[in-house]
VEXNUGU-6974 format. One record per atom (N, C-alpha, C, O): residue in one letter; x, y, z. Coordinates in steps of 0.1 Angstrom, whole numbers, plus 5000, padded with zeros to 4 digits. Layout:
<rs>
AXYZ...
</rs>
This chain:
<rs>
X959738062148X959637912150X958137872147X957937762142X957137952150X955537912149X955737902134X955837792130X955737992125X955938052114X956137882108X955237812102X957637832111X958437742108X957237622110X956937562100X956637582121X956037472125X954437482119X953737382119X954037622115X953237602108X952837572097X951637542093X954237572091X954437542073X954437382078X953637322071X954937302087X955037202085X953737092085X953636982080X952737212095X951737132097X951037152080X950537052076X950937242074X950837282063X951037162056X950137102051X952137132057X953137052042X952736952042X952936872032X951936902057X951736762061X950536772061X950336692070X949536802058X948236832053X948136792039X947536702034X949136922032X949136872019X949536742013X949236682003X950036732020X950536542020X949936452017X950036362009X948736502027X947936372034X946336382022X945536302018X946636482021X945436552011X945436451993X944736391985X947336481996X947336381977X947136241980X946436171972X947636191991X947536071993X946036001990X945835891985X944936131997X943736071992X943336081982X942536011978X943836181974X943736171962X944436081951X944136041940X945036061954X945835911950X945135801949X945035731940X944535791963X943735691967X942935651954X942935551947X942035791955X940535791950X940535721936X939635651933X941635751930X942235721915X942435591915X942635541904X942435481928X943235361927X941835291925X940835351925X941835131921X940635081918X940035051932X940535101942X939435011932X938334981946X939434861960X939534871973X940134761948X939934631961X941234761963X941134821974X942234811954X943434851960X943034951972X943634971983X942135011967X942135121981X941735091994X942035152004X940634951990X940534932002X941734802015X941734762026X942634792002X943634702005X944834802015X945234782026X945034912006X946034962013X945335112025X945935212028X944335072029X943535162035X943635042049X943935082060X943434922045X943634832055X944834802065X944834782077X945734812054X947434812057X947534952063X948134962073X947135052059X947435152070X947035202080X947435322083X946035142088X945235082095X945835022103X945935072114X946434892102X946934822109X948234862113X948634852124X949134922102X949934992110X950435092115X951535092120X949435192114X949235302127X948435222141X948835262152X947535132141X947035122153X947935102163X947335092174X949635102166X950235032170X950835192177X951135212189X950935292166X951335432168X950235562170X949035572167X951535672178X950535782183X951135892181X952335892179X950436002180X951036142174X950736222186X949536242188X951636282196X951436342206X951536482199X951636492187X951336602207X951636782210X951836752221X951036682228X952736812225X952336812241X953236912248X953436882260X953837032243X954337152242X955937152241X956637102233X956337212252X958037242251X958537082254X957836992258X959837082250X960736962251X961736992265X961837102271X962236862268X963036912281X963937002275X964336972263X964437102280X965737162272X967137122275X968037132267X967337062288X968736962293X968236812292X968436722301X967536782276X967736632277X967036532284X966036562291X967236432284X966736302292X967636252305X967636142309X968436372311X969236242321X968936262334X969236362340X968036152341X967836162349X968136212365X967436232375X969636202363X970836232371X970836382372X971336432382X970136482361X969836642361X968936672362X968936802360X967636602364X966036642365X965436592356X964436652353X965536512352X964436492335X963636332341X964136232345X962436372340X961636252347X960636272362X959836202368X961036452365X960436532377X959036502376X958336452384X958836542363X957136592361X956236502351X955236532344X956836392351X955936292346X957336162338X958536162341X956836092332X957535952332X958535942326X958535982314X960135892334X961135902327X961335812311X962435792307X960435762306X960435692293X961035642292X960635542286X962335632296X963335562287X964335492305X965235402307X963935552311X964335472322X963635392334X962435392331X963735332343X962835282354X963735322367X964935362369X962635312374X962835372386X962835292399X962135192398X963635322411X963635202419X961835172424X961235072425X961435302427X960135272433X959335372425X959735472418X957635332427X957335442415X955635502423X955435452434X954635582418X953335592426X952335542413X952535562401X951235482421X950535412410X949135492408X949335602414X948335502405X947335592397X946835662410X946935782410X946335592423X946235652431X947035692440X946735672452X948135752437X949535802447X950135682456X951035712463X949835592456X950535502463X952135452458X952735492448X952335402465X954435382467X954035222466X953535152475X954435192450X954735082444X956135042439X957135112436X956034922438X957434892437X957434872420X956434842413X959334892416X959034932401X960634812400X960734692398X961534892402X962734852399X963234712417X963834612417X962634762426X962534732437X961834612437X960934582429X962334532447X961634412451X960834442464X959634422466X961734492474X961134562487X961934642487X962634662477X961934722503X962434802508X962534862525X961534922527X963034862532X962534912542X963934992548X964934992542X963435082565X963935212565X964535112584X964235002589X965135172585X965735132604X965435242610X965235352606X965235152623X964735232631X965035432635X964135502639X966135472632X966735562631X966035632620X965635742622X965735582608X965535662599X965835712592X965235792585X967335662590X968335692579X969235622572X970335652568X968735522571X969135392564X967935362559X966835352564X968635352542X967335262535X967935152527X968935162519X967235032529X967534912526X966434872511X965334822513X967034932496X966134812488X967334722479X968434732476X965834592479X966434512471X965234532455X964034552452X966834502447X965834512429X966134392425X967034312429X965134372415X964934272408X966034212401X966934292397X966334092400X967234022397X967133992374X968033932367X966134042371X965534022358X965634122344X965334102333X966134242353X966134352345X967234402335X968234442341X967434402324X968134422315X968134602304X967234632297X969134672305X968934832296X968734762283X968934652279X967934892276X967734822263X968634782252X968134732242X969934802255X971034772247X971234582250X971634502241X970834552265X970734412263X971734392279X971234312287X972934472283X973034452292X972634482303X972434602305X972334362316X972034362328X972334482336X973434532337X971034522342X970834612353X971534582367X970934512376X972734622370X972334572383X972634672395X972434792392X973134652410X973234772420X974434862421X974534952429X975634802405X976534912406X975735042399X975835162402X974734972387X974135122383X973435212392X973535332392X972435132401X972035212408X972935342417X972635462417X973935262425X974835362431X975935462423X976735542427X975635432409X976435542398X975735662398X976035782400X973935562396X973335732395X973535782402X974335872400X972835772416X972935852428X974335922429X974436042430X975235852429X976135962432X976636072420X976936182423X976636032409X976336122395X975236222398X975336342395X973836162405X972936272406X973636382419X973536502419X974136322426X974636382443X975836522437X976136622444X976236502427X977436532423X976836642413X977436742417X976136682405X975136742394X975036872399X975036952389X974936942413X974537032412X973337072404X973137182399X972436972401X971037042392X969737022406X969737012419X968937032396X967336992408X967236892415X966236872423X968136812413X967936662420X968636702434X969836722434X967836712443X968436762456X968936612466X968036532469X970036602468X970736512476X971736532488X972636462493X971436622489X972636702501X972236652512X972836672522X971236582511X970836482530X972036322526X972536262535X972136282513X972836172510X974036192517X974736292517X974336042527X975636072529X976536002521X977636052517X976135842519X976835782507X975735672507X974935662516X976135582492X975335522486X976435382484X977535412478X976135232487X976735132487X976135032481X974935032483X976534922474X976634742474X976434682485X977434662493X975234642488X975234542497X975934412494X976934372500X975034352481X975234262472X974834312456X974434422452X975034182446X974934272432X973134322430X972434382421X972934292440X971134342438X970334382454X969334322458X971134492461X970834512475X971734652472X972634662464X971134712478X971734852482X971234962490X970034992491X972335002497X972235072513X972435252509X973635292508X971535342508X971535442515X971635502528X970735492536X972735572529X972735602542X972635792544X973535862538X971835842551X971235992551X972436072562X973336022567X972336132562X973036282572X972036272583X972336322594X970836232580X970036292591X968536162590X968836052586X967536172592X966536112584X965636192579X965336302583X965136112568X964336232557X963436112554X964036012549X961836122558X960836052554X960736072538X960635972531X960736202533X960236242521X962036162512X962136172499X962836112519X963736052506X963335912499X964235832496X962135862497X961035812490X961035872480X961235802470X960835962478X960336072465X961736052459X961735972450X962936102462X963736042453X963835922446X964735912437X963135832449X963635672449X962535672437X962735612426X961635732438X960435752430X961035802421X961435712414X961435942415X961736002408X962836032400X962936122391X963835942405X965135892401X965235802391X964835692394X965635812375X965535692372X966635642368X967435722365X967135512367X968335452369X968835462353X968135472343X970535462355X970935492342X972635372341X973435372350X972635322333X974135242326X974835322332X974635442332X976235212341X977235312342X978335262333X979435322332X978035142324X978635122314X978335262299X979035302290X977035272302X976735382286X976435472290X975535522283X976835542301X977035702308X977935772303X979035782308X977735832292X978935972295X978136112289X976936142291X979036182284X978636302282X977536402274X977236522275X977136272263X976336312255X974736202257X973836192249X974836122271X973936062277X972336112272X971436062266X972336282279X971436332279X970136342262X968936352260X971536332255X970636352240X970436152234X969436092228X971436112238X971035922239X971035872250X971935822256X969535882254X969535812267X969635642262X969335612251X970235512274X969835412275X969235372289X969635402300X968235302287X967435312304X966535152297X966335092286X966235122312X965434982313X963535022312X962434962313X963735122310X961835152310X961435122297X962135082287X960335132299X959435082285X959835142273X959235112263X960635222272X960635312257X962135332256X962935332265X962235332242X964135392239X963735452229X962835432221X964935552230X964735692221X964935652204X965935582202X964535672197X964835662180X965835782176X967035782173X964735912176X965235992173X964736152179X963536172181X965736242181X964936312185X965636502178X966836532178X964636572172X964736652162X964836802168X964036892164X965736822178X965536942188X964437062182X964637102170X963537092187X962937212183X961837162177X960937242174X961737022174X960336992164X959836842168X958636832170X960736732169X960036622175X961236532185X962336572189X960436402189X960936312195X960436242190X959236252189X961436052182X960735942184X961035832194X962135802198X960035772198X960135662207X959535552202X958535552195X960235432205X960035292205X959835252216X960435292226X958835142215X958435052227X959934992235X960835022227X960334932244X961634852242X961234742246X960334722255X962134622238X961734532235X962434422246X962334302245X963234512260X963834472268X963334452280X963734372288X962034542281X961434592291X960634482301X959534462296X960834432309X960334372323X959434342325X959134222328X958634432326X956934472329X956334432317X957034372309X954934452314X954034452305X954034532295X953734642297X954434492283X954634602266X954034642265X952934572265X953934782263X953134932258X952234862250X952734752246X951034902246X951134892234X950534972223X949734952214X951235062227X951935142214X953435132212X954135132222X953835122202X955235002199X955735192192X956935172190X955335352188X955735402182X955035562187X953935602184X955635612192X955035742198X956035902190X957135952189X955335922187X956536062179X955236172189X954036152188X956036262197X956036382202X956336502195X957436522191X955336602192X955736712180X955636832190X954636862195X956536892192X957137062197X956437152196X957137252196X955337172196X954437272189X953837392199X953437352209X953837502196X953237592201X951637592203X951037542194X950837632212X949637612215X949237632204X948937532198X949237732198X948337772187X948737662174X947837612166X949637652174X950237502162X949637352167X949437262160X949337352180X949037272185X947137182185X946737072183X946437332187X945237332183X944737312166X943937232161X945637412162X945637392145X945737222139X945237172129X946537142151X947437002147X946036902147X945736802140X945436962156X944036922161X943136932151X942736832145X942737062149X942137052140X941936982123X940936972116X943436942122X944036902106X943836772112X943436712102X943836682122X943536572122X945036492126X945136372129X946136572125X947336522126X947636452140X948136342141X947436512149X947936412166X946536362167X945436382163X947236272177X946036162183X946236272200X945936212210X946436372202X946636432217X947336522217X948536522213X946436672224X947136792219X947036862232X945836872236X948336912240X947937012250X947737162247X948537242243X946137182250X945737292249X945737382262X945637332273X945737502260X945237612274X943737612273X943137562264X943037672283X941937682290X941337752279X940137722279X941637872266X941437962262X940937892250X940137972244X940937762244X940437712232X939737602245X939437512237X939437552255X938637472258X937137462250X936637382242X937037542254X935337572243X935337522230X934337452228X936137522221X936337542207X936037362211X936337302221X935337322196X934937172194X935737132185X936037222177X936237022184X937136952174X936636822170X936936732177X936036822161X935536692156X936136542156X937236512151X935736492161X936536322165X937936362175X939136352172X937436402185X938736442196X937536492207X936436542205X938036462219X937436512230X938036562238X939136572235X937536612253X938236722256X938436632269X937436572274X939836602274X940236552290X940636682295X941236752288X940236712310X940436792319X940536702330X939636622334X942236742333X942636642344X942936732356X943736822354X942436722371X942336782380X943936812385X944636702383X944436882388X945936912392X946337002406X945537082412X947436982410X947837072420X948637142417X949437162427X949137212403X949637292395X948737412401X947537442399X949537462407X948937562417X949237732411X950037752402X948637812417X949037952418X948338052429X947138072429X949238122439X948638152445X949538312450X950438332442X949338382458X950238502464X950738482478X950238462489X952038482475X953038512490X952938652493X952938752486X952838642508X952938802515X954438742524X954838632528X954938902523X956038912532X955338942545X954539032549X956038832550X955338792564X955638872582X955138872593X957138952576X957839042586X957739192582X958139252572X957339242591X958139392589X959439432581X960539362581X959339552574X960739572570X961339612575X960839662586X962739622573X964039682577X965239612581X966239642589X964839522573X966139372569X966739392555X966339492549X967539332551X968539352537X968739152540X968739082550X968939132526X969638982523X970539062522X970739182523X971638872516X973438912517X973239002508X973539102513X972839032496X972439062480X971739172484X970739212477X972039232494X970939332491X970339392489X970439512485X969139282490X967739312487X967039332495X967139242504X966039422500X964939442509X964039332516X963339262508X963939312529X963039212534X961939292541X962139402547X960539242541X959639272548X958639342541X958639352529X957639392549X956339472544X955339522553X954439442554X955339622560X954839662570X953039662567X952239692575X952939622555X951439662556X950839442557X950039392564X951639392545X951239262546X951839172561X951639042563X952339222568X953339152580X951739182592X951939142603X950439252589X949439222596X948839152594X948239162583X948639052603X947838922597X946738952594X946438882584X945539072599X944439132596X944239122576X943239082570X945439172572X945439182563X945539052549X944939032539X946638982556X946838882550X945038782553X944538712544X944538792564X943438692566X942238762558X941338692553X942138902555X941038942552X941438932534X940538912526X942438942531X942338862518X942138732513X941938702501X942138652523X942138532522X940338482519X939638422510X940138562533X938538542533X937838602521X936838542516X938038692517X937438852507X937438752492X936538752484X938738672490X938838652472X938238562468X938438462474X937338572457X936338492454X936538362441X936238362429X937238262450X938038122438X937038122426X937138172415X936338072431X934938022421X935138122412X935338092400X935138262416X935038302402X936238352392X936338392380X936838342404X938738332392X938338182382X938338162370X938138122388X938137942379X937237982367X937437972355X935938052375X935138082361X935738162347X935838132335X936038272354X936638372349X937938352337X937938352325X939038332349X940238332342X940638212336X941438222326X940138062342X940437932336X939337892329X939137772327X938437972323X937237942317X936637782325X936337672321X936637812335X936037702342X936637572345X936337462349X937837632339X939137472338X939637472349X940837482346X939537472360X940237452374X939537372388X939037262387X939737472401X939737442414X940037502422X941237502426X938937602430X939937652440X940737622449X940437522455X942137692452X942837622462X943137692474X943137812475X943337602486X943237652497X944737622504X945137682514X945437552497X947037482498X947337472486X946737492475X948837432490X949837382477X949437222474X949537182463X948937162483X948337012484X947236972482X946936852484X946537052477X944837062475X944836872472X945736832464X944036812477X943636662473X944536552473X944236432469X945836572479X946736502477X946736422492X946336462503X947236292487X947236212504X948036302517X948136222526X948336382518X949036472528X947936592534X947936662545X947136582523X946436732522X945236712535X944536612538X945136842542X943936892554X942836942553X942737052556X941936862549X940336932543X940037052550X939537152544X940437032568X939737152575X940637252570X940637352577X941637262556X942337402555X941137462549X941437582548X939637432542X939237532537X938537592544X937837562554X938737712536X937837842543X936637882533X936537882520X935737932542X934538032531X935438152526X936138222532X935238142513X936238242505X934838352495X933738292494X934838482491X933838552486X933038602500X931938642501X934138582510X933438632523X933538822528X933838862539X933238902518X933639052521X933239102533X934039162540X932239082537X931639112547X932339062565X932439132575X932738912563X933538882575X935038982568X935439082573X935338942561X936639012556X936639182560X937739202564X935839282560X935239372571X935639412578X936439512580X935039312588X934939282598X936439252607X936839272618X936939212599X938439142606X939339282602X940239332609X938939302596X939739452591X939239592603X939939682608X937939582603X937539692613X938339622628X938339712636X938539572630X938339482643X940039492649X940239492661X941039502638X942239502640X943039662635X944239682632X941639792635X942039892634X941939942620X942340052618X941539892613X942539922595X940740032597X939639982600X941140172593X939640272592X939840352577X940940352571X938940422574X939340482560X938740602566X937640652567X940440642571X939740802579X939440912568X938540992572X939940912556X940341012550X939441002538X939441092529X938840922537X937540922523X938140862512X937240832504X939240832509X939940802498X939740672491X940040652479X939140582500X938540452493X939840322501X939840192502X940740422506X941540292511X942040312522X942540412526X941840152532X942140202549X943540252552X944440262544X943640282565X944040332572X944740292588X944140342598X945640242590X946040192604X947140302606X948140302599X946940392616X948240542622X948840572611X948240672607X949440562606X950340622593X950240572585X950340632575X950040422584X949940302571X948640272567X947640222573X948940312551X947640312546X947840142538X948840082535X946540102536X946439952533X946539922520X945539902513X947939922515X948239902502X949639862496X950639882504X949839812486X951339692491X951439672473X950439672466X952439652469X952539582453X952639442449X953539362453X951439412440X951839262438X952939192425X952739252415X953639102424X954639102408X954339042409X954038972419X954439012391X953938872389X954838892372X955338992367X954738712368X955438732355X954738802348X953538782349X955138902340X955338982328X953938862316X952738862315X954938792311X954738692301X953838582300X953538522290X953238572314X952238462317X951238572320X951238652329X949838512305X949038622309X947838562318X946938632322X947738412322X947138382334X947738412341X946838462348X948838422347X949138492357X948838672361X948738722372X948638732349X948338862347X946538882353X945738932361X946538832347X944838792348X944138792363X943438882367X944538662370X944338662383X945138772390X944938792402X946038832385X946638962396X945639082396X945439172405X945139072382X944539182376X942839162385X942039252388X942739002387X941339002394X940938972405X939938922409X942439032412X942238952427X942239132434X941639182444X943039192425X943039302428X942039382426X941939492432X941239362418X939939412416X939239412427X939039512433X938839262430X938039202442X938339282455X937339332462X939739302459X939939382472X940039522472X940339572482X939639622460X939139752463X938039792471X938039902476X936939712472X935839762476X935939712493X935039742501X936739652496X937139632509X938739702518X939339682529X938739802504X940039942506X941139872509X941939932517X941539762504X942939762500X943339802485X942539772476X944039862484X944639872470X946439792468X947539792475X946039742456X947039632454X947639702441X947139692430X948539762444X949539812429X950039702419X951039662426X950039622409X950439582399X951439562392X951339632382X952339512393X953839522389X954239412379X954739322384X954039402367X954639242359X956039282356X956339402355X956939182354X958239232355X958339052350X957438972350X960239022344X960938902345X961138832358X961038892369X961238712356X961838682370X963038722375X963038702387X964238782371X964838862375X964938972384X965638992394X963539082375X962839162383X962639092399X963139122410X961438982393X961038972404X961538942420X961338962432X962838872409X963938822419X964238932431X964638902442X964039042426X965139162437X963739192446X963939222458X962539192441X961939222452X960739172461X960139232470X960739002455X959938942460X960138922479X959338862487X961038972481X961038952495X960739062507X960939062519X960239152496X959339292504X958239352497X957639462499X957939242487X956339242477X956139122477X956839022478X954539162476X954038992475X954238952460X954839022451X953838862459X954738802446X953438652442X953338552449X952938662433X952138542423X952838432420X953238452408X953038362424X953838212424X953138072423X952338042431X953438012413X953237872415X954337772419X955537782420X953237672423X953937542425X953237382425X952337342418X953937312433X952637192428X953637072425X954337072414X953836972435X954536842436X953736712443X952836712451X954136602436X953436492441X954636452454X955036332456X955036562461X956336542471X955936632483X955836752483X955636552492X955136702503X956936782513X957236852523X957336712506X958936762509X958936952502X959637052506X957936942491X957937122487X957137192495X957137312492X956337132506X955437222518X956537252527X956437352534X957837172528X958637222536X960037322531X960737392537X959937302520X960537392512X959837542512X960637642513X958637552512X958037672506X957637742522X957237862523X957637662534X957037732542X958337732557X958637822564X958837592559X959937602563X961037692567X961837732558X961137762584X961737882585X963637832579X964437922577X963937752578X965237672576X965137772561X966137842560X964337782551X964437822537X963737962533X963237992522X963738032546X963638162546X964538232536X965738202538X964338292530X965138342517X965938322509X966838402505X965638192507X966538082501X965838112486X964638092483X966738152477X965938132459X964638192460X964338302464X963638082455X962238092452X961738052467X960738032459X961438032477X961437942485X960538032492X959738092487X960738032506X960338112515X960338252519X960638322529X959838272501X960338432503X959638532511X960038652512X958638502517X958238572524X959038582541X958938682548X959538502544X960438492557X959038482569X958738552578X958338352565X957238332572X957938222581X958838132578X957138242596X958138132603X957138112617X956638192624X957138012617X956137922633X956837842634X957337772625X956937842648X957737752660X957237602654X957737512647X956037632662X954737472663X955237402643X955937302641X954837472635X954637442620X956237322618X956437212614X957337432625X958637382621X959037282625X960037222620X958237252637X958237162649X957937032639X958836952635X956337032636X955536932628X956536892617X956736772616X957036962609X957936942598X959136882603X959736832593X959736852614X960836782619X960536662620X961336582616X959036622627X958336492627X958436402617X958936282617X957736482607X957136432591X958136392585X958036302577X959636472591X960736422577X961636292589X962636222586X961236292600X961736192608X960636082610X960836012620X959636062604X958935972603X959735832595X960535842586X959235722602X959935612593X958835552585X959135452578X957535602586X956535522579X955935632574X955835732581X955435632560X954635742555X953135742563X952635852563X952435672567X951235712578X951435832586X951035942585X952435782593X952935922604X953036022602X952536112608X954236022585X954436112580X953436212578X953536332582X952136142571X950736272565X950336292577X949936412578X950336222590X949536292599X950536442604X950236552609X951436412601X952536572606X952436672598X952136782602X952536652582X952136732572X950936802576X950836922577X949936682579X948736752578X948836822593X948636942590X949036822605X948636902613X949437062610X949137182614X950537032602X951637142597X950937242598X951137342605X949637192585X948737272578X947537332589X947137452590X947237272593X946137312605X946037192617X946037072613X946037232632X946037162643X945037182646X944537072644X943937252650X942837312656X943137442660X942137512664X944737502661X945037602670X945937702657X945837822656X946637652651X947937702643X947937632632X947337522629X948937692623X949237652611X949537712603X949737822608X949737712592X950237772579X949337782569X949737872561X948437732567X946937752562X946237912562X946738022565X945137882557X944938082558X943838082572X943238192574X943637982578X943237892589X944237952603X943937992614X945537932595X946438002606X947038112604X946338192610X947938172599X948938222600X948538292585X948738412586X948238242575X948438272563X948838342558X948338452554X950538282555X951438342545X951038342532X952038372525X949838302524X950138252514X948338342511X947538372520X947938362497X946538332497X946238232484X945838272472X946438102487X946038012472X944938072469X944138122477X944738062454X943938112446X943337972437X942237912440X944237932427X943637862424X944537722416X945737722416X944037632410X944537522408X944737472392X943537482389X945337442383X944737492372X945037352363X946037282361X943237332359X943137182352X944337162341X944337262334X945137072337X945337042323X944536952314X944236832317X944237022302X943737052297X944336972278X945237032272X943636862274X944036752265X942836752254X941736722258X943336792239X942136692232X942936572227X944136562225X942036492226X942136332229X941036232220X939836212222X942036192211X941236122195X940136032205X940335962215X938936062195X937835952201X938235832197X938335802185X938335722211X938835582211X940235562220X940635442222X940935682226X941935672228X941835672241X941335772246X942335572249X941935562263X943435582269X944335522264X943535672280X944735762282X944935702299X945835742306X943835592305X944035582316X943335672327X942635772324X943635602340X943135722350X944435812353X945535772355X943835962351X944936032356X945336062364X944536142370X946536052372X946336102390X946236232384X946236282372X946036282400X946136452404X947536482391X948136382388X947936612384X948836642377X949636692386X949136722397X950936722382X951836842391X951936952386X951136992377X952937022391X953237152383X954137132370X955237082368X952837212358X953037172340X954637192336X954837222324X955837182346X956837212337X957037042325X957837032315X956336962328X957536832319X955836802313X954936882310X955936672313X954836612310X953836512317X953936392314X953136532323X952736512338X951636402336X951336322345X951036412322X950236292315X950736172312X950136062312X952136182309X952836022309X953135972314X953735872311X952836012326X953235912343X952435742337X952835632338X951335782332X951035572332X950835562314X949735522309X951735602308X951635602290X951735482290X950935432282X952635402297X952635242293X951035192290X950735112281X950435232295X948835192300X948135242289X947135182285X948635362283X947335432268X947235282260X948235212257X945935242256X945635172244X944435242234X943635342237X944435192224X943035212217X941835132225X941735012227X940835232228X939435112236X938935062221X938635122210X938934932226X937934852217X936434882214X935434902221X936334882196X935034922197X934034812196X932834842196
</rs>
């Protein structure tokens, strides 16, 4: 496929190459006539890279719109540059006292781009089409979804869930008149953009829509090109995209008339310890536990010992952040979770103090029969991921842990992440995934809480947050989740987890092209830069 997409950037070089040579040949006013005309009508269009394509499509109802802007649809509610809960499709909304009723009303104005009217039967098609999907769109708190009137509609919960906001956010509404099976490859949606065409494996085009509610893009023509990093940089270089997602590994490299955006993210990666002793089996079984990481000594003195700053330096060539949570900077997040980290010496110290001795000269401690050493897996294929296992593990020899090395599939990983620690990312603009990832309810559930880490108090706070009827309440529960003064899930408390680090994405970006303020990014599965694309213009020179 590189091979394939390289010829193309090739062919389109050569292209562009006769064209000026054409040019050159033409007399003066013509060149500068049709130099003008093409000028004017590219200003209007943009040439993205911006890596893999969804591979299930655009339908909302199956996940497409998680990780940055559903394009082609709108959403009842949506977050505006600084994470705030704005209204999009929504006129208001509010929750009852209980906390499991949600009341919004939408706009009376809105029309799909085909021309017919939006109204609250589509809303309650999606939802229960998404309820029904069995994909990522998690709805199992839904009890059912109703018509108030043709522009009012009532959710009603199983239980109350603060964080089912985030759905409302991330959901975007779809025709239950032009819903069916092949939706996913022709989307119709009320958002700013409708699909033209789209070239599996090599592009997407989009048009502005000319139906759209809000304020017109303006860019009226966006084509998205498939490209492999390295096709991607090349694309850059040839002058072909106006915006290319690169890795941290070409940051350095200069590209003439393009600049470099590094946008701050909570696209996280960090190491789970199995948090119990072994001598459990899942249904599947697989082994639970870890007698050496199930001592908090251990888990805390790595915490303290690994030195962020210089993984960022190191492995993200400076493109990152250390992280101390899955939440680093986000309105939920608890500043007091950080710790002095590159701390060997307290790290020691906590280790001498809880027994761990290196009776035997070998370089690695020692507690009665358990020597201080445990396997870490991590993907195979991701060689940042390789990297930071390769340098976290470094870091903790001279403080006599030894960390064995294991890269494997996630399949692998699958059988044994729940009696090895395991290199995991994550990273949501939803603090509904702190309760997912740490929550004793999702103790060995999938990816989830594989460590089988569990506090009373933490579980307690997480009951609050998702029974809160106002998001204020809500962050103050999240945040004490994370650290109280006494407990927590933090490496402050309990630390199941050792975040490591945070990892910038990483954009060149044609000089003149103003892309907006970027929130915080999420985790890089979609496209996490197009959350406000309505907003890219050319800055005026």
């Amino acid at each position: 496929m590189r091979r394939k997409l390289f010829g193309i950037i090739v062919i389109t070089t050569f292209v562009f190459l006769f064209l000026l040579t054409g040019c050159a040949q033409s007399k003066p006013n013509e060149s500068s006539l049709e130099s003008s005309q093409d000028n004017e009508m590219k200003k209007d269009e943009l040439v993205l890279a911006f890596g893999a394509e969804p591979e299930t499509g655009f339908d909302p109802t199956t996940g497409w719109g998680r990780y940055g802007s559903p394009l082609f649809q709108s959403t009842l509610l949506k977050r505006d540059n600084k994470l705030h809960i704005v209204n999009d499709l929504a006129t208001k909304y509010e929750v009852n006292e209980e906390g499991n009723a949600w009341i919004v009303n939408i706009r009376d104005d809105v029309k799909f781009s085909d021309g017919k009217a939006l109204t609250v039967d589509d809303v309650v098609f999606t939802f229960e089409t998404a309820a029904k999907s069995g994909s990522v769109v998690d709805l199992n708190v839904l009890e059912k979804v109703e018509a108030v009137d043709d522009y009012t509609v009532k959710f009603t919960l199983k239980e109350p869930q603060s964080t089912f906001v985030n759905t409302l956010i991330g959901t975007g509404i779809v025709p239950k008149h032009a819903y069916g099976a092949d939706y996913a490859e022709n989307p119709i949606g009320s958002g700013p953009f409708q699909l033209v065409q789209w070239d599996k494996g090599q592009q997407l085009i989009i048009k502005a829509n000319p139906e759209y509610y809000d304020k017109q893009p303006y860019f009226k023509k966006i084509t998205f090109l498939f490209l492999s990093e390295d096709a991607a940089f090349a694309a850059a270089q040839a002058g072909e995209v106006d915006l290319a997602y690169i890795p941290a590994a070409f940051s350095n490299q200069k590209v003439p008339g393009m600049r470099l955006e590094s946008v701050e993210t909570v696209d996280n990666r960090g190491i789970v310890f199995p948090f119990v002793k072994s001598g459990k089996f899942t249904k599947d079984g697989y082994p639970i536990g870890n007698d050496v990481t199930a001592d908090p000594a251990i888990r805390h003195a790595i915490n303290m010992a690994v030195d962020r700053q210089a993984l960022v330096d190191g492995v993200l060539e400076g493109q990152g952040t250390p992280a101390y949570t899955s939440v680093d900077g986000l309105p939920w997040w608890n500043p007091d979770t950080v710790i002095k980290d590159a701390d060997v010496e307290g790290a020691r110290k906590t280790l001498e103090k809880a027994g761990w001795k290196d009776k035997d000269g070998d370089g690695i401690l020692e507690k009665g029969s358990l020597k201080a050493e445990f396997t870490l897996y991590y993907l195979a294929s991701d060689a940042i991921r390789q990297s930071l296992a390769i340098s976290v593990a470094d870091m903790m020899k001279p403080l006599g842990i030894n960390i064995k090395l294991e890269g494997g599939s996630w399949d692998v990983i699958e059988k044994n992440m729940y009696s090895n620690a395991v290199l995991l990312g994550w990273g949501s603009h939803d603090p509904h995934e702190m309760f997912n990832i740490y929550s004793s309810e999702n103790a060995g559930i999938e990816f989830y809480n594989t460590g089988f880490y569990q506090n009373k108090t933490v579980d307690e706070y997480f009951e609050k947050a998702l029974r809160a009827t106002n998001e204020k309440d809500a962050i103050e529960y999240w945040k004490n989740a994370q650290w109280d003064g006494t407990t927590g899930l933090s490496a402050k408390g309990d630390a199941p987890w050792a975040w490591l680090v945070n990892i910038n994405h990483l954009y060149l970006v044609k000089e003149g092209l103003d892309i907006g303020e970027q929130r915080i990014h999420v985790h890089g599965h979609g496209w996490p830069a197009t959350d406000n694309i309505a907003e890219w213009k050319w800055a005026k020179s």
